[in-house]
N, C-alpha and C positions, 0 to 999 in steps of 0.2 A: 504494500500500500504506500499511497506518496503521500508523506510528512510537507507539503508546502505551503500548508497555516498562513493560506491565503484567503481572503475572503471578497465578494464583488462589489462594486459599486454600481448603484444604478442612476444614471444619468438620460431624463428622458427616455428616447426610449433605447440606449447604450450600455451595454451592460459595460464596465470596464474593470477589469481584475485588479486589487487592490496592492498595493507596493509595502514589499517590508519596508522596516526599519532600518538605517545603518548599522544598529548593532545588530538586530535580525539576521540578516544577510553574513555579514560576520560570521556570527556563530555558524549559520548554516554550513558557510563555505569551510571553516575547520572541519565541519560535520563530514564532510565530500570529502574531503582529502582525506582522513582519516578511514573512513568506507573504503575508497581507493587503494589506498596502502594495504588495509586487511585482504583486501582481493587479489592483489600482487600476490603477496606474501604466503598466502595461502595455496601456490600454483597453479592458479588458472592463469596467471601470464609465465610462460615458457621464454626464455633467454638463453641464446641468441636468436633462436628459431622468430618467434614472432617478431624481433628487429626485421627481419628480412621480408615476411608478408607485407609489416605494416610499409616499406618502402615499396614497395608494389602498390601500394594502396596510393600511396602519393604520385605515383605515377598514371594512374586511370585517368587517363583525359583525352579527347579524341585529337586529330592530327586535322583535322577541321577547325578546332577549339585554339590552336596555335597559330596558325594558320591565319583566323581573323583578328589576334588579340596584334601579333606584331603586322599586319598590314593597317590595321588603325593604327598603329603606332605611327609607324610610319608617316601617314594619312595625316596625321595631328603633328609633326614634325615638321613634315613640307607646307603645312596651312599654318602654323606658325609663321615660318620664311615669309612664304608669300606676303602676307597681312602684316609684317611688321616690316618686309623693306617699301611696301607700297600705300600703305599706311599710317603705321604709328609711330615710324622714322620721319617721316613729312610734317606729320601734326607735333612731333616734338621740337621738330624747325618751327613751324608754324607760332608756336605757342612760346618761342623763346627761352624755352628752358635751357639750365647749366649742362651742360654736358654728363654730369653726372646723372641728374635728374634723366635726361632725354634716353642715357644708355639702361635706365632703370626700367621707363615708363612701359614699354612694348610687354615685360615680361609680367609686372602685373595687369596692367587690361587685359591679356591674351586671361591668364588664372581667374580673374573676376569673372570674367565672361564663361567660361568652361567652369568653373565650381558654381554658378549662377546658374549652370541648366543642368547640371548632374544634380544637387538639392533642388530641385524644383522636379527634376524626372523622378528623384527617389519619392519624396515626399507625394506626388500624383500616386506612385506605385503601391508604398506599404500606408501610407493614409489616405488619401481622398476617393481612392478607385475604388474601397470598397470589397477588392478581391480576399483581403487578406485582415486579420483580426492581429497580427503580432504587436503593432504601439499600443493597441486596447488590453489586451490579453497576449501577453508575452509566453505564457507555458504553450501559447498554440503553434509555436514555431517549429515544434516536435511532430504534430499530428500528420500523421500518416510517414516518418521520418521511415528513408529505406535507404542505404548507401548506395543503393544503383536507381534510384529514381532521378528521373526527368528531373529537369532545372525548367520551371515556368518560363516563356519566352521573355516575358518583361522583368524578371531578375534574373535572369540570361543574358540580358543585353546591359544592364546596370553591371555587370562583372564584368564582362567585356570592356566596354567604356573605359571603365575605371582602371583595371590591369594594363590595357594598352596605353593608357593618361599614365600613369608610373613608369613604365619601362622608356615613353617619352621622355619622361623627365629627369631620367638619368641621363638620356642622350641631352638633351638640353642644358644638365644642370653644366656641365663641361664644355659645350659648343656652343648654345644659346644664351642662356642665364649669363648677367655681372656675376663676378666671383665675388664672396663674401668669406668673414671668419668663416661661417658656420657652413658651409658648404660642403664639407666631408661629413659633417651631420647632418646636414639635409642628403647626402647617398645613401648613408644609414639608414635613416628614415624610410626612402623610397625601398629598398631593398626591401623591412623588415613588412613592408606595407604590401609590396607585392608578394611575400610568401605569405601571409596570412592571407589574402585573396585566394591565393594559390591552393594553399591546404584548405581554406574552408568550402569553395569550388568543389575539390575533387571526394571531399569527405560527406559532400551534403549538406552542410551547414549554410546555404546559402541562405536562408529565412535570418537566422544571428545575425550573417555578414551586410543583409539590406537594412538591417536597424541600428548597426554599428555606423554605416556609411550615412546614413538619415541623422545621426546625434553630433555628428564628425565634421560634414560640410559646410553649413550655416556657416560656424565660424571665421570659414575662410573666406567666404563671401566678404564679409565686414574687415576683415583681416587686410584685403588688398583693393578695400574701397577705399580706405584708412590711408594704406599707404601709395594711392592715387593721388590723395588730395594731399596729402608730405609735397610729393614731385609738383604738382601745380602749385602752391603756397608761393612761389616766387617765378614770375613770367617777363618778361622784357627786365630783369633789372630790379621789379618792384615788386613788396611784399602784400600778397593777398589774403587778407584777415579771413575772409567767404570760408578759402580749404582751411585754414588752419583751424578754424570751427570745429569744421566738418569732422576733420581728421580726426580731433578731439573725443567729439560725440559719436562717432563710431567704434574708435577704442573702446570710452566705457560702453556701448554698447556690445561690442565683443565679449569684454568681460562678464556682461551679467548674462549674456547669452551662451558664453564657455563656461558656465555654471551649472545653466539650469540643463543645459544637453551634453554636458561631458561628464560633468560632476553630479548631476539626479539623476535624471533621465536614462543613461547609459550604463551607471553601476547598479543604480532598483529596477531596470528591467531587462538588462543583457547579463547581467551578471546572475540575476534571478534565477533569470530561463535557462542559465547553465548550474544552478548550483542545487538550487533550493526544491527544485523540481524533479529532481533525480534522486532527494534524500529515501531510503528505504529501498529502493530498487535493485533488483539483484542483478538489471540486466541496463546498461545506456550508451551509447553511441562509442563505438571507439574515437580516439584523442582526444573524450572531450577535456582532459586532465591537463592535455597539453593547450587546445582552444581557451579553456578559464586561467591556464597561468600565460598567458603573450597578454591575454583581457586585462588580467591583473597591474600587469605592467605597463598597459595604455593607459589604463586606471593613473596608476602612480607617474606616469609621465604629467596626463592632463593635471593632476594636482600640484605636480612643481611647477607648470607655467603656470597655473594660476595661481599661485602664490607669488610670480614674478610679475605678474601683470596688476598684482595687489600692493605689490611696492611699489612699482613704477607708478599707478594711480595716483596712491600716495600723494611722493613726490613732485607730480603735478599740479595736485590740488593747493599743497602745502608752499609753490614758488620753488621748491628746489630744483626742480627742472621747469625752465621756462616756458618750454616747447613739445610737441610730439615729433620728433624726428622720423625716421626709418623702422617703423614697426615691423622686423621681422623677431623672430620671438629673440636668437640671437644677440640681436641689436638691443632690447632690450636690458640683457644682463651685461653687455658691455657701457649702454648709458647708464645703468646702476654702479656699476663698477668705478666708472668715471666721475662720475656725483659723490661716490664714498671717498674716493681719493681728494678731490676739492676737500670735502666738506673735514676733512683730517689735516690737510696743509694749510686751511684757513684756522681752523682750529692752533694749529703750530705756531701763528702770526697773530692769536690775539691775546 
């Protein structure tokens, strides 16, 4: 029997399944690991032998599936080109930006515009369409769960998209993209992004992976609206107060938006429907042990930036930083880092 001492809510005529607690889920999730372990340990998992299935298993994907993930890559590589030497090269002339700014601008319009229609594809798919109950009721992401079932065409095409947007982005981050500090962090990223697409893809998990990419995108929307209006803040020579607004209020927007969908939203109902829901069960999905620990760690990733984007607020609220510079997260902990160092040599001086 499943222990998920959950209860529903009713909303009109909605039913919507109700969200533990943070320390609910907590417990739960020691509860899972612990389950887990005893089932190892007990020899129902066989080592070495099962190593070698399970990498078979990460291999199940059709030669079709590869096949369209790198020709959209591609596809989104040369429509990059295209669009920003006949484009947003022109309008950065146009618009009299510093060189800097101008060498910036292409590569966030091109990301604002592509995370602009992938959350807005996702969000039509796992909320408004209808087809599917998982933001309402997250244990239904399991129902009907078979390792060799069909991938629905419209979160078929949302993995697509997005796997071949990655694998772009690594070509880009090196060819296209300004280099930055964090630019070996940003490969890391795209890597660790595209093998979780990767394994949950071929394991079946793809109902998880449209609610993880549905809680994920938003914020990047506002992320490189933000840092649009950075690079126009200054055009012919002269400082425009309009973006520097903008910028501002999209940050905290960011912020309370990388809260309520990285930090609620995505650990009370992704992390639920992998932990809490399986409590008692003698039988669930293989890797989900490995799928809840990468989660976990996307988990504690989102909570370090936003605990830097709670200083840096801070900061701005308070006059220690004047401005909203170069919002990449990054850049962030180097303008903090920058501010500590003033705010310690001024201290030396008075």
């Amino acid at each position: 029997m499943v222990d998920n001492r959950s209860e529903s809510v009713v909303t009109g005529d909605e039913v919507w399944e109700a969200m533990p607690s943070y320390a609910t889920l907590a417990n739960d999730m020691v509860r899972l690991y612990n389950q887990t372990f005893v089932r190892y340990k007990d020899g129902s998992y066989r080592f070495p032998m099962d190593i070698s299935e399970d990498f078979d298993v990460l291999f199940n994907f059709r030669r079709e599936d590869v096949l369209l993930v790198m020709g959209l890559a591609v596809s989104f590589t040369l429509m990059r080109s295209v669009i920003t030497k006949f484009l947003l090269i022109p309008l950065g002339k146009y618009l009299a930006l510093s060189p800097e700014s101008a060498a910036k601008l292409p590569e966030s319009v091109w990301k604002l515009v592509y995370y602009g229609y992938v959350w807005g594809y996702a969000f039509r798919v796992v909320v408004s369409s209808g087809q599917y109950r998982f933001f309402q009721n997250p244990s239904s992401v399991w129902q009907g769960y078979s390792a060799s079932a069909a991938i629905p065409s419209d979160i078929y095409w949302l993995y697509a998209v997005q796997g071949s947007f990655y694998i772009h982005g690594l070509y880009a981050l090196f060819f296209q993209d300004s280099w930055r500090k964090d630019s070996v962090i940003m490969g890391i990223h795209h890597v660790v992004t595209i093998f979780l697409i990767w394994v949950s893809f071929v394991c079946r998990y793809h109902n998880i992976g449209s609610l993880v990419m549905l809680f994920h995108d938003f914020c990047d929307v506002e992320l490189e609206f933000a840092k649009i209006n950075v690079y126009l803040k200054v055009r012919s020579g002269r400082n425009h107060k309009t973006n520097d607004l903008l910028a501002a209020v999209s940050f905290l927007s960011m912020t309370v938006t990388w809260f309520i969908s990285r930090l609620y939203y995505f650990p009370l109902k992704v992390l639920y429907a992998c932990s809490t829901v399986f409590l008692g069960r003698d039988f669930y999905p293989d890797y989900t042990m490995l799928i809840v620990s990468m989660l976990l760690l996307l988990t504690a990733m989102n909570v370090f930036w936003f605990s830097q984007m709670i200083v840096f607020l801070y900061k701005i609220l308070t006059g220690e930083l004047s401005e909203v510079d170069d919002i990449r997260e990054y850049d962030v902990v180097e303008k903090l880092e920058r501010s500590n160092e003033k705010a310690i040599k001024d201290k030396k001086f008075t």
